[in-house]
Every structure is written in structure tokens, then in C-alpha cells.
LOLO-40437 format. One record per residue (C-alpha): residue in one letter; x, y, z. Coordinates in steps of 0.05 Angstrom, whole numbers, padded with zeros to 5 digits, always signed. Example, Ala and Ser with C-alpha at 12.3 -4.5 7.8 and 13.67 -1.06 7.14 Angstrom:
REM residues 2
A+00246-00090+00156;S+00273-00021+00143;
This chain:
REM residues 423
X+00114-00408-00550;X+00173-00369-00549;X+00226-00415-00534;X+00194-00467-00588;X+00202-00408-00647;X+00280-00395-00613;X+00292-00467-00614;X+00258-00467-00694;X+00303-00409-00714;X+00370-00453-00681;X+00352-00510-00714;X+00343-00477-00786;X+00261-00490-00795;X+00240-00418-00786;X+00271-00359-00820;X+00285-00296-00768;X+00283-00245-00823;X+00211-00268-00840;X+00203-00269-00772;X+00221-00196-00765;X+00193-00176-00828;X+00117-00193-00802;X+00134-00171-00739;X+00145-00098-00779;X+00084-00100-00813;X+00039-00117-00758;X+00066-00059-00722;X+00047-00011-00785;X-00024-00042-00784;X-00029-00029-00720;X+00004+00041-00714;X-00069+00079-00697;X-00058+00040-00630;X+00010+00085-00620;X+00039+00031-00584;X+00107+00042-00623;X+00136+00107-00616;X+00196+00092-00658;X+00202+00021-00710;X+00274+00012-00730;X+00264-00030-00786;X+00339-00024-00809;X+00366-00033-00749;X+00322-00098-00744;X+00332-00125-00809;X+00406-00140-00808;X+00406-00161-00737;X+00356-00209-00756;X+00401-00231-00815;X+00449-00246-00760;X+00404-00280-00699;X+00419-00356-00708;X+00432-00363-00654;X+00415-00366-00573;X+00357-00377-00533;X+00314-00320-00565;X+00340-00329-00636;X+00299-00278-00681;X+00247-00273-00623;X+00222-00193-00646;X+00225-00148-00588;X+00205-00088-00573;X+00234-00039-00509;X+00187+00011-00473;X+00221+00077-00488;X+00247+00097-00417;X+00295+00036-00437;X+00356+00051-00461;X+00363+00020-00529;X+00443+00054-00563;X+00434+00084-00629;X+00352+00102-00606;X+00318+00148-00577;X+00312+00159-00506;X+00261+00213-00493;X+00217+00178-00454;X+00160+00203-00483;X+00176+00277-00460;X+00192+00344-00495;X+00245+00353-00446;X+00279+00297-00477;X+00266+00316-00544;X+00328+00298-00596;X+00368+00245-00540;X+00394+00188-00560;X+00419+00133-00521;X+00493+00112-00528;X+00493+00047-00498;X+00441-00003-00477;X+00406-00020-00413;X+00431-00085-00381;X+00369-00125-00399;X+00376-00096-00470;X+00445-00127-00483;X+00433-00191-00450;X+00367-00196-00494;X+00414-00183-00557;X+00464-00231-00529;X+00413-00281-00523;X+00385-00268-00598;X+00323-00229-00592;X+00315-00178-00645;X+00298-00108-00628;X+00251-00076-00672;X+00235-00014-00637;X+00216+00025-00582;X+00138+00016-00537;X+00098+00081-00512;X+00112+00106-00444;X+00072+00152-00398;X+00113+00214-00395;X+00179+00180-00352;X+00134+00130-00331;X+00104+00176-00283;X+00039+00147-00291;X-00020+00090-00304;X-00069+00117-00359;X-00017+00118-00420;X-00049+00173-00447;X+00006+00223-00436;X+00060+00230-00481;X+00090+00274-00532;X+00058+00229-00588;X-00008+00222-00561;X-00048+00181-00518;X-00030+00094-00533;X-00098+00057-00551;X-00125-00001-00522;X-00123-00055-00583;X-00190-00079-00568;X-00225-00009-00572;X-00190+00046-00591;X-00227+00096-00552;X-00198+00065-00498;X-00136+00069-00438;X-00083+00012-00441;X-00063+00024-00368;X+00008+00050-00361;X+00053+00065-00362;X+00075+00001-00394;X+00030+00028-00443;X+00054+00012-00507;X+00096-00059-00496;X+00016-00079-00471;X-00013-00059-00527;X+00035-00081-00573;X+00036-00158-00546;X-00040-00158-00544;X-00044-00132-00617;X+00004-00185-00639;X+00058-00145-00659;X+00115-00184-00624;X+00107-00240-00571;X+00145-00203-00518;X+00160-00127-00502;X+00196-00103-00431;X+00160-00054-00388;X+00183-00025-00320;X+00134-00028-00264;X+00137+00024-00204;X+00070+00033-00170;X+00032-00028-00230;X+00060-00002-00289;X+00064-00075-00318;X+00000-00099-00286;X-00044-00049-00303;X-00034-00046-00374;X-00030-00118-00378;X-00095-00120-00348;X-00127-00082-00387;X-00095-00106-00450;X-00109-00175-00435;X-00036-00195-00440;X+00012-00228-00374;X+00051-00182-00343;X+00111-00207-00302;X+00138-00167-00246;X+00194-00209-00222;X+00228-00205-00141;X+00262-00140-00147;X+00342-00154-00169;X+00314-00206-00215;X+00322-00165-00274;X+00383-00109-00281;X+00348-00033-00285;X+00420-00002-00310;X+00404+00038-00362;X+00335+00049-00344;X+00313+00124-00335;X+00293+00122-00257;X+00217+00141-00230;X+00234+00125-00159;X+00292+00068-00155;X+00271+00042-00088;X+00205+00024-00120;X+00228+00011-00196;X+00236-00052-00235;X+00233-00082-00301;X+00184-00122-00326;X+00156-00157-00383;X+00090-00173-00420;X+00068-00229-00464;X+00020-00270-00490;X+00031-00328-00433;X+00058-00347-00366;X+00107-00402-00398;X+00138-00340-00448;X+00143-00299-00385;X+00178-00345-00349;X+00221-00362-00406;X+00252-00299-00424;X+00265-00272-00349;X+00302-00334-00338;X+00334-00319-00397;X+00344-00245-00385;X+00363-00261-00303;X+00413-00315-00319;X+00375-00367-00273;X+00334-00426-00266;X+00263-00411-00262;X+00241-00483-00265;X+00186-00503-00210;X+00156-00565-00193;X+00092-00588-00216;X+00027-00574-00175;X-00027-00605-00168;X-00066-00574-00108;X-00042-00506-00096;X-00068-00461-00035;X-00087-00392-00063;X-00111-00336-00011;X-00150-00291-00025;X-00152-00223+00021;X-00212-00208+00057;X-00216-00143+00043;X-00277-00111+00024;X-00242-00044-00005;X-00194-00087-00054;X-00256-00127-00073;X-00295-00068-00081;X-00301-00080-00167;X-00339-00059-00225;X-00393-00111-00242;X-00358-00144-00299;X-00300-00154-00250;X-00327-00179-00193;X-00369-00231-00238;X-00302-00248-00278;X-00262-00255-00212;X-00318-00297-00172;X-00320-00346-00237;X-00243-00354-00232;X-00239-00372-00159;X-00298-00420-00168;X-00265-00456-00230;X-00196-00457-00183;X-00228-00493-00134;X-00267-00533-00181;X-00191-00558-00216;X-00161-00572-00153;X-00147-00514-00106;X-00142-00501-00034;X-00182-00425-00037;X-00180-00397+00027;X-00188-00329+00063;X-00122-00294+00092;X-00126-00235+00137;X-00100-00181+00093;X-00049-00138+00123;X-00053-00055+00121;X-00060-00034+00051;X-00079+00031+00062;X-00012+00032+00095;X+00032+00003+00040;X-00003+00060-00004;X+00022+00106+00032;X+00080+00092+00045;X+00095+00079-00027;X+00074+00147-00039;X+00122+00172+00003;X+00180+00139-00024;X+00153+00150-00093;X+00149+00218-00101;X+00201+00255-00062;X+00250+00207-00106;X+00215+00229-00172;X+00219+00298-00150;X+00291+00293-00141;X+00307+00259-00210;X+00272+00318-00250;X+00303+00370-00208;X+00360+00345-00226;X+00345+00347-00303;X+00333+00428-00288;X+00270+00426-00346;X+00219+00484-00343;X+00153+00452-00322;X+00128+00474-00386;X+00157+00429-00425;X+00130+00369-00383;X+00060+00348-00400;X+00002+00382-00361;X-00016+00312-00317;X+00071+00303-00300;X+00071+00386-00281;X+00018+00375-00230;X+00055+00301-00198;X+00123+00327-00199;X+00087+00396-00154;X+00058+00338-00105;X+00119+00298-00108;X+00161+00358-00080;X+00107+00383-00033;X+00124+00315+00010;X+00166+00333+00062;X+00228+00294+00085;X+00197+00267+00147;X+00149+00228+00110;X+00200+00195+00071;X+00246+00187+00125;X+00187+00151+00152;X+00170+00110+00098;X+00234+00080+00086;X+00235+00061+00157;X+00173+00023+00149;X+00184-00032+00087;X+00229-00080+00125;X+00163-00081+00174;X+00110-00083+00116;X+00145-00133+00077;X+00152-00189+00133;X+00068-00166+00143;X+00063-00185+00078;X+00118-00241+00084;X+00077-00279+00140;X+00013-00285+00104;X+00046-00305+00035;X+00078-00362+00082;X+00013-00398+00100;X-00001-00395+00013;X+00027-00417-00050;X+00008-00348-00073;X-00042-00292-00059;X-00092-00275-00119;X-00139-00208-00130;X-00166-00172-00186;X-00107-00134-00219;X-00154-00076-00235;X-00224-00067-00210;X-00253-00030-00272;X-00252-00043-00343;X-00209-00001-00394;X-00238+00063-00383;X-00247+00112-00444;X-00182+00156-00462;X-00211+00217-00421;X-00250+00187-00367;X-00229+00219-00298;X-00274+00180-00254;X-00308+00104-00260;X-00351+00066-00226;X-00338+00014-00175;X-00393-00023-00130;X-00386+00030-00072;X-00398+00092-00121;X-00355+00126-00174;X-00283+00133-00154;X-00224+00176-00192;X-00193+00126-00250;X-00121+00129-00231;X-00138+00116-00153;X-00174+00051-00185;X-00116+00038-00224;X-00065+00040-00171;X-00106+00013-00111;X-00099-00062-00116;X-00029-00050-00149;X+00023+00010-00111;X+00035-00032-00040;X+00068-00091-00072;X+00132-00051-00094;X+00145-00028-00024;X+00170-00101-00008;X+00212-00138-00060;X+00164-00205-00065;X+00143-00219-00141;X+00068-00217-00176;X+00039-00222-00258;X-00028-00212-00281;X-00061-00267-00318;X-00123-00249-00364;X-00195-00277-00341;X-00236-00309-00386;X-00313-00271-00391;X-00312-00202-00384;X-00360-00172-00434;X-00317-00168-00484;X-00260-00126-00442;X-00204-00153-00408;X-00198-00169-00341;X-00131-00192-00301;X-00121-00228-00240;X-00053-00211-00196;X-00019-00262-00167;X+00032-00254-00118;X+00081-00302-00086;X+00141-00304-00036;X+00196-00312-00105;X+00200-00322-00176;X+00202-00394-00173;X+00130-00398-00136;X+00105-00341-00168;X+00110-00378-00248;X+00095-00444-00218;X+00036-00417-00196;X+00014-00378-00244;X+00025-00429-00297;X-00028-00474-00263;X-00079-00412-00254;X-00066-00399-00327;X-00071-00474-00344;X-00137-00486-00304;X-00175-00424-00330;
């Protein structure tokens, strides 16, 4: 556990440099993944030298690239950004140094984060550790990868429409989106701000808890449960899965109930209407980022030039409308995460697909991957209520994740510390 190895490193018993120095090599046997788009190993070595202290002390980090990380690069995995360098760092970045953690480099990033493959970027498409020839999810992409590889035990991510949960999903890693405000996005290149936040991924719910406490400045500490009451939404479209999902997601529920649970069905609110709506917010406020940037579409990778036509072809009305809608959706939401300790679905309802699949196959038929992606996913950024992804156990060989979401952070960890605990 993280805050074990910190608490090592304060007390003298484990070296950071060594720390580091595997860290390092695990990322260069692992570069075919292209999970790390830049390694700063000295930058990393001498802060390492110096992290001795603090609640990360020599905990190896890495930052997805839309980050800002000073003395780096910032490209964010684009051409139009080719040769930037940031000159200070993100808020989460400094408090991360403040607190110890070690930086060793920067994660893979679909182009600006504008979307939930990972297989567009100026370095190539980011492989799925446990088969190469396939997606990580994104855009998240490469922090994902990098903590399911075993590279370093914790990498940020942003998350936008699942950018966290997908990838951690498919990785088999957590990924933690925390109540939006939880964790500072100054210094993070915006997709759509209403929607964005930072995020992490690691190898458990206890790290992930750990290190946004530490990164938030709170108190994340929940009481103990015993008997949780999870919904589950009774929706046939969200449930709609690929075999090895639905099997892996039936199991968990079972087991659940099995360790204690309350597992009940909850009338699910409009999700066809949170989709849309957070299509509307997302990409008139994309579109008006990168017209601000004043690139030539050319120099944007062929999947971004076609979103960023979309985003601009939604007209104001729709957003106008949208906006006027989350206060309404979230209290939907709000009401029926009142009557739970948390709601739970599959994260994703497919497996990693290969790198240049365009369509996969759910129960109802084949369906276009990044609609799969994003289905069970885009809604919950419209209101600001919290949600990870926890890996399921039986899956083929594949991961699978289950979402959880809750009414705060506090809820959110507690529970999924007990899912994570009981599976």
C-alpha cells in the first residue's frame, strides 16, 4: 500500500532512489505498451535523492500529459502542441511534490483528451498491458496502463465523459473520479471545464483514497460497513453487455449479497437524457478551446478533426439548454443515490476491444465501440456526485470493472473499499 511504502521511506527502511530507480526500469520494459510518452529519469533521480519526507515520500508518479508538469512537455499528445513546455505545474502536481511523490514522467493521452479509445496520439496508439493488440480505454490511456503494468502504484488522469473509468476498466486498475472540486484542475489543459476533473488510477481502493486525501487536503476517513445497500438500475439498455460482462457482473452482485449486502433495484432516472445533455455541454466548450488555439485541422489527428467539426456544428440553443438542465438531472440522480449507500453497474459493457475495432458486440447486436465506451460512463459528469471502477474477478482472462457511484467522497471509498474487500 501506498501510504505503508511513504510511511517506510519516513522512517528510513526503504530507499526512494531504489524506489525510483525500478520504477524507471519497469517503464523501459514496458515501453511497447507506450504508456509513457516522456520518462524523466534525471529529473526523477535527484528529487528522489531528496523525498524523505511527507505522506508520499518517494511514492513514483507519473502525470497524464494534458497535466502540466514545469520543465516537461505539454503537448498533449498533439502536433499542434509540438515543442511546448510547461512553465509551472498544475495544482495537483505541486501539492503531490509537496507531499513527496516523485515524478518520473509523463502518461499517454488521447489527443487533448478528446477521446476514450487511446489510440490517437502523435506517438501512437497506448496498449493494453494484458494484450497488446488491444485499447486501454482513454483517454486516461497511458496512467491505466502504466499502473496495471506495474510501472508506478499511482498515475493522475482527468476524466470528462469516463476518461478514468474506462481505461481503468479495461486495464483492470481502480479509477477514482472524486465530487468535482475535490481535486484542483489549474494547470490542466481544458476539454470542456463544466464536465472536467482530475482523477487517479491505482492498483486499490485504499491507495485511491489515500492519495486524494492527500492531494485534496481532507479527511476521507469513513466508517466501517457492514451491510451496505447497493442499487442497481433497472435498466435494460445499461445492462445490455457482452457475455463475459454480464457473467462477471451477475457473479459480483451475487457474491455482494452473499457477504452481506442489501442489493436492490432503483428506478433509474433518464440516461439517455444525461447523454445528451453532456454532449451538449461537451462539445460546444471543446470547440471553443481549440478555436481559440487557431491550429489548422491538419495538424490535429484524423478522429479529433472530425469531433472538433461536430463539436462546432452544436448550436448555442442546445447548450443554452443543457446547462439549464444539470441542477434538474443531478437532484434526479440525487434522489435515487439517497435511498443507497451507492449505485453499482458495469463500468464498460465490452471487453478491451482490438486497437482498430470500430464496432463490438453487445447482447442486443453489434454497436459502435466508443458509443459502448461512453454509454454507462458520460451522464455522471453532468452532476458533480463521485464514482471509481473496481476490477471484477472472472472475465476470461480480460478485465472487467464495476462503477460505483455515491452521493460524496466519503461514501463513495467507504463503499468501494467493502465491494473491493468482499470480491
Amino acid at each position: 500500500m501506498i501510504e505503508d511504502t511513504a510511511a517506510g521511506v519516513r522512517a528510513g527502511l526503504l530507499d526512494p532512489v531504489e524506489l525510483t530507480e525500478r520504477a524507471l526500469d519497469r517503464a523501459r520494459e514496458h515501453a511497447g505498451c507506450n504508456a509513457v510518452t516522456h520518462l524523466d529519469a534525471a529529473g526523477a533521480r535527484p528529487a528522489a535523492a531528496a523525498a524523505t519526507a511527507g505522506p508520499l515520500a518517494g511514492i513514483p508518479l507519473l502525470v497524464k500529459e494534458i497535466i502540466a508538469v514545469q520543465g516537461l512537455p505539454h503537448t498533449c499528445g498533439s502536433r499542434v502542441f509540438a515543442g511546448r513546455v510547461a512553465g509551472a505545474d498544475a495544482e495537483v502536481v505541486r501539492r503531490a511534490r509537496e507531499a513527496g511523490a516523485v515524478i518520473i514522467g509523463l502518461t499517454h493521452s488521447h489527443e487533448f483528451a478528446y477521446g476514450c479509445t487511446g489510440t490517437s496520439n502523435v506517438a501512437g496508439p497506448c496498449r493494453n498491458p494484458h494484450d497488446a493488440s488491444r485499447m486501454t480505454g482513454g483517454s486516461s490511456a497511458g496512467s491505466a496502463a502504466a499502473v496495471a503494468a506495474g510501472i508506478v502504484p499511482v498515475a493522475l488522469g482527468t476524466d470528462t465523459a469516463g476518461s478514468v473509468r474506462i481505461p481503468a476498466a479495461l486495464c483492470g486498475v481502480v479509477g477514482a473520479v472524486p465530487q468535482r472540486g475535490t481535486l484542483s484542475s489549474d494547470g490542466v489543459f481544458p476539454l470542456a471545464r463544466t464536465l472536467d476533473r482530475v482523477g487517479l488510477l491505482t492498483g486499490s481502493v485504499a491507495d485511491a483514497r489515500y492519495v486524494t486525501a492527500v492531494l485534496a487536503g481532507i479527511d476521507l476517513t469513513g466508517d466501517a460497513l457492514s451491510a451496505p445497500r447497493l442499487g442497481v438500475l433497472a435498466d435494460p439498455d445499461l445492462l445490455d453487455c457482452a457475455p463475459e460482462v454480464a457473467d462477471a457482473y451477475r457473479t459480483a452482485l451475487d457474491r455482494l449479497a452473499d457477504a452481506g449486502a442489501f442489493v436492490v433495484e432503483v428506478k433509474p432516472p433518464d440516461w439517455r437524457l444525461f447523454t445528451e445533455t453532456a454532449f451538449d455541454l461537451q462539445g460546444p466548450e471543446a470547440a471553443a478551446v481549440h478555436d481559440e488555439l487557431d491550429a489548422a485541422l491538419d495538424d490535429y489527428q484524423p478522429d479529433l478533426r472530425d469531433r472538433l467539426r461536430d463539436a462546432a456544428a452544436v448550436p448555442g440553443w442546445r447548450y443554452v439548454r443543457a446547462r439549464s438542465r444539470m441542477s434538474a438531472l443531478t437532484a434526479d440522480l440525487g434522489r435515487i443515490l439517497a435511498t443507497v449507500d451507492a449505485v453499482l453497474l458495469p463500468t464498460v459493457p465490452i471487453l478491451a476491444p482490438p486497437l482498430d475495432a470500430t464496432e463490438a458486440s453487445v447482447s442486443g447486436g453489434r454497436r459502435p465501440v466508443r458509443d459502448l465506451l461512453l454509454r454507462n460512463n458520460r451522464p455522471l459528469n453532468v452532476t458533480p456526485f463521485p464514482a471509481l471502477s473496481v476490477p471484477l474477478p472472472g472475465s476470461g482472462g480480460l478485465p472487467v470493472g464495476l462503477q460505483l457511484i455515491a452521493t460524496g467522497d466519503r461514501a463513495a471509498f467507504a463503499v468501494a473499499e467493502w465491494v473491493e474487500r468482499s470480491l
